[in-house]
C-alpha positions in Angstrom: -3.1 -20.2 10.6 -0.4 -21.1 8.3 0.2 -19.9 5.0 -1.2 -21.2 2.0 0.3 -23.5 -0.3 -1.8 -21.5 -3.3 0.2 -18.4 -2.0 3.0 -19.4 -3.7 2.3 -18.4 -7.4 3.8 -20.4 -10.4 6.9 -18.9 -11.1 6.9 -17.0 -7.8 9.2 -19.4 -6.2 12.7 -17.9 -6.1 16.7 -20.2 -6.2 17.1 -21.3 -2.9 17.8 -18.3 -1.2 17.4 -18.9 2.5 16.3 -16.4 5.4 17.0 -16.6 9.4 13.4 -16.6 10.5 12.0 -16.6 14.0 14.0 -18.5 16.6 17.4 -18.9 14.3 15.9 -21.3 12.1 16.6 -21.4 8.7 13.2 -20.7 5.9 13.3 -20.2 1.9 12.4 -17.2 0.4 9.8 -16.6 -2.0 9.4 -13.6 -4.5 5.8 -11.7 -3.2 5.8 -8.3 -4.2 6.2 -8.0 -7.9 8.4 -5.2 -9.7 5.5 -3.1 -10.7 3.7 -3.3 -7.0 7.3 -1.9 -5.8 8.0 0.5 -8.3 4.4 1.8 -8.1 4.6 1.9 -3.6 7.8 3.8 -3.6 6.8 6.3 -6.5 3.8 6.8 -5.1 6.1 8.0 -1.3 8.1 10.2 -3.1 5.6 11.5 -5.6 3.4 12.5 -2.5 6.1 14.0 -0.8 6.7 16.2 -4.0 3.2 17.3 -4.1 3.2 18.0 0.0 5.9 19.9 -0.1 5.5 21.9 -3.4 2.2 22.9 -2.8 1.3 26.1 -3.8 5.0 27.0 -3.8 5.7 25.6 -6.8 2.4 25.0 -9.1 3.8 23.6 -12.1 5.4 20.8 -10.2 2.5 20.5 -7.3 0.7 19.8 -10.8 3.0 17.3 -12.2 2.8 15.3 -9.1 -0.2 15.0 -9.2 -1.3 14.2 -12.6 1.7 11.3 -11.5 -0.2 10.1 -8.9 -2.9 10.1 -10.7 -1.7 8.2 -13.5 -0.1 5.8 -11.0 -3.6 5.0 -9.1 -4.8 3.9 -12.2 -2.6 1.8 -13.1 -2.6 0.0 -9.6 -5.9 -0.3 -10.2 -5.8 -2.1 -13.2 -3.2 -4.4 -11.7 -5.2 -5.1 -8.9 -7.0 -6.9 -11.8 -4.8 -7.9 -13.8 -1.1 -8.7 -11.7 -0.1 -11.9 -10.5 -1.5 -13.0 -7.0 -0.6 -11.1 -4.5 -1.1 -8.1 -6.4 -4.7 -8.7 -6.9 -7.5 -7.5 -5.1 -9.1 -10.8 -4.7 -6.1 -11.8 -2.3 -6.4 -9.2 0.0 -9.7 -7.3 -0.2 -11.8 -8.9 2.8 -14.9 -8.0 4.5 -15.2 -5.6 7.4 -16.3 -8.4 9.8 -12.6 -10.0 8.8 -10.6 -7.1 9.3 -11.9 -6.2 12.6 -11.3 -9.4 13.9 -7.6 -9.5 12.2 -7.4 -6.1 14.5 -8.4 -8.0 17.3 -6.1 -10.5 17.2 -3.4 -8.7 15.8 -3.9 -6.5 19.3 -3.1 -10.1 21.4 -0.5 -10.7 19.2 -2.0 -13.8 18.1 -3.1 -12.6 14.3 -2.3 -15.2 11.6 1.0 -14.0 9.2 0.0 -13.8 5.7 2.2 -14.3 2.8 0.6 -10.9 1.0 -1.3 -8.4 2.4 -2.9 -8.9 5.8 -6.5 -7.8 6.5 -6.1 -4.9 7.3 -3.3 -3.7 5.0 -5.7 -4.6 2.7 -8.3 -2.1 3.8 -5.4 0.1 3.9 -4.5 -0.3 0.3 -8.2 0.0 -0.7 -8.4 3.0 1.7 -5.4 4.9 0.7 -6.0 4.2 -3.4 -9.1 6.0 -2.8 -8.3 9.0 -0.6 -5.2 9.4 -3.6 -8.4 9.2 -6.2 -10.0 12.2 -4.4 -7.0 14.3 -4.0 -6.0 14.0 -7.0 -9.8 14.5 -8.5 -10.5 17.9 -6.4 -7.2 19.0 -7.7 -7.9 18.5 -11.2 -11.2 20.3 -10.3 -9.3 23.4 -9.5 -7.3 23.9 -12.5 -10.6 23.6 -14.6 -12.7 26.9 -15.5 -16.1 25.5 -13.7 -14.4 25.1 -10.1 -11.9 27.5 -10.5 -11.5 29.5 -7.2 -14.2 27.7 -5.5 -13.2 28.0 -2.3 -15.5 24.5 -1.2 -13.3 22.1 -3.8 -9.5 23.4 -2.0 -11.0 22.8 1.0 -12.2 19.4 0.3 -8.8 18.8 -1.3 -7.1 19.7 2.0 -9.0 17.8 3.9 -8.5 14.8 1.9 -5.0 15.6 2.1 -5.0 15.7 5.9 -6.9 12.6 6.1 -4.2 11.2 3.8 -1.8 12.1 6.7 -3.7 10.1 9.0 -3.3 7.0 7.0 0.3 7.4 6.2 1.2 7.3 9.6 -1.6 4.6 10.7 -0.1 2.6 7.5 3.6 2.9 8.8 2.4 2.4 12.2 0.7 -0.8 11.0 3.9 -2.2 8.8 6.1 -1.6 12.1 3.7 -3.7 14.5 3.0 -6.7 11.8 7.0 -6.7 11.4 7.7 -6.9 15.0 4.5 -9.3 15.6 5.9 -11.5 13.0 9.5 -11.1 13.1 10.1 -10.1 10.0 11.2 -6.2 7.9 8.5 -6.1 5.7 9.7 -2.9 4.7 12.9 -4.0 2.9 10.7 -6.7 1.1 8.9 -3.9 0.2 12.7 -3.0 -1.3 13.4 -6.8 -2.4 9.6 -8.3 -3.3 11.0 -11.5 -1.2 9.4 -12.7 1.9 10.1 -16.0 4.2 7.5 -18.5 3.5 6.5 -19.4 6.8 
């Protein structure tokens, strides 16, 4: 599958700055990830970090993190609406029956590149913006005079965080394998918002 012309947004299309891609040849780059996306994914890694570490350590800036991160899923939601392309939900929110077959194939090594989010880093964005929802919900929850010291709410807000865990390092694991499968660091264009476009 190659990538779509569409993928290329108006404006998206950077000076002619060139890349080695696979086999030594020579590909343009184009500008994916937008300023916001970028700001808001490496906010949202140190932010968490904060809060994991803090804990009940610190519980004035355990807090702060986490009304952060709360603030920050919103707005990532609302740019999932409103951002340019590849930002958008519609561009990489796909149905089961699609990601599991991306899986598949991405397991032979023969899944399709995208120019945004893959299959299943999609279900990974929709999967880790909700999991932040909930932590961030059952912590609120806490600090409020109806759940304070139920003991049912901080375990729920553990467990999300443990689950949140799992998907950090499934998530890494994932960016790792599409980079080698595709030859190509998708982490520093996670740094850079430029990818190759084929």
């Amino acid at each position: 599958m190659t990538i779509r012309s569409d993928a290329v947004e108006a404006g998206g299309v950077m000076p002619p700055a060139m890349t080695t891609g696979p086999r030594g040849t020579t590909t343009p780059m184009v500008r994916v990830w937008d300023p916001f996306v970028r700001a808001f994914h490496w906010s949202l890694v140190g932010l968490f970090a904060l809060a994991f570490v803090t804990g009940d350590e610190v519980e004035w800036l355990h807090l702060a993190a986490g009304y952060a991160i709360a603030a920050l899923v919103l707005l990532r939601v609302a740019w999932g609406f409103v951002g340019p392309q590849h930002a958008r939900f519609t561009d990489f929110i796909r149905s089961p029956r699609e990601v599991f077959a991306y899986l598949r194939n991405a397991a032979r090594l023969r899944a399709p590149r995208h120019l945004g989010h893959n299959p299943a880093g999609g279900a990974m964005v929709a999967a880790l913006l909700a999991l932040l929802a909930g932590v961030a919900a059952t912590g609120f929850m806490m600090t409020t005079d109806a759940f304070w010291g139920a003991q049912w709410v901080e375990d729920l807000h553990e467990g999300l965080v443990n689950m949140m865990l799992v998907l950090i390092a499934l998530h890494v694991a994932g960016v790792l394998f599409a980079s080698f499968e595709h030859g190509e660091n998708l982490i520093r264009a996670m740094f850079t918002g430029r990818k190759r476009t084929r």
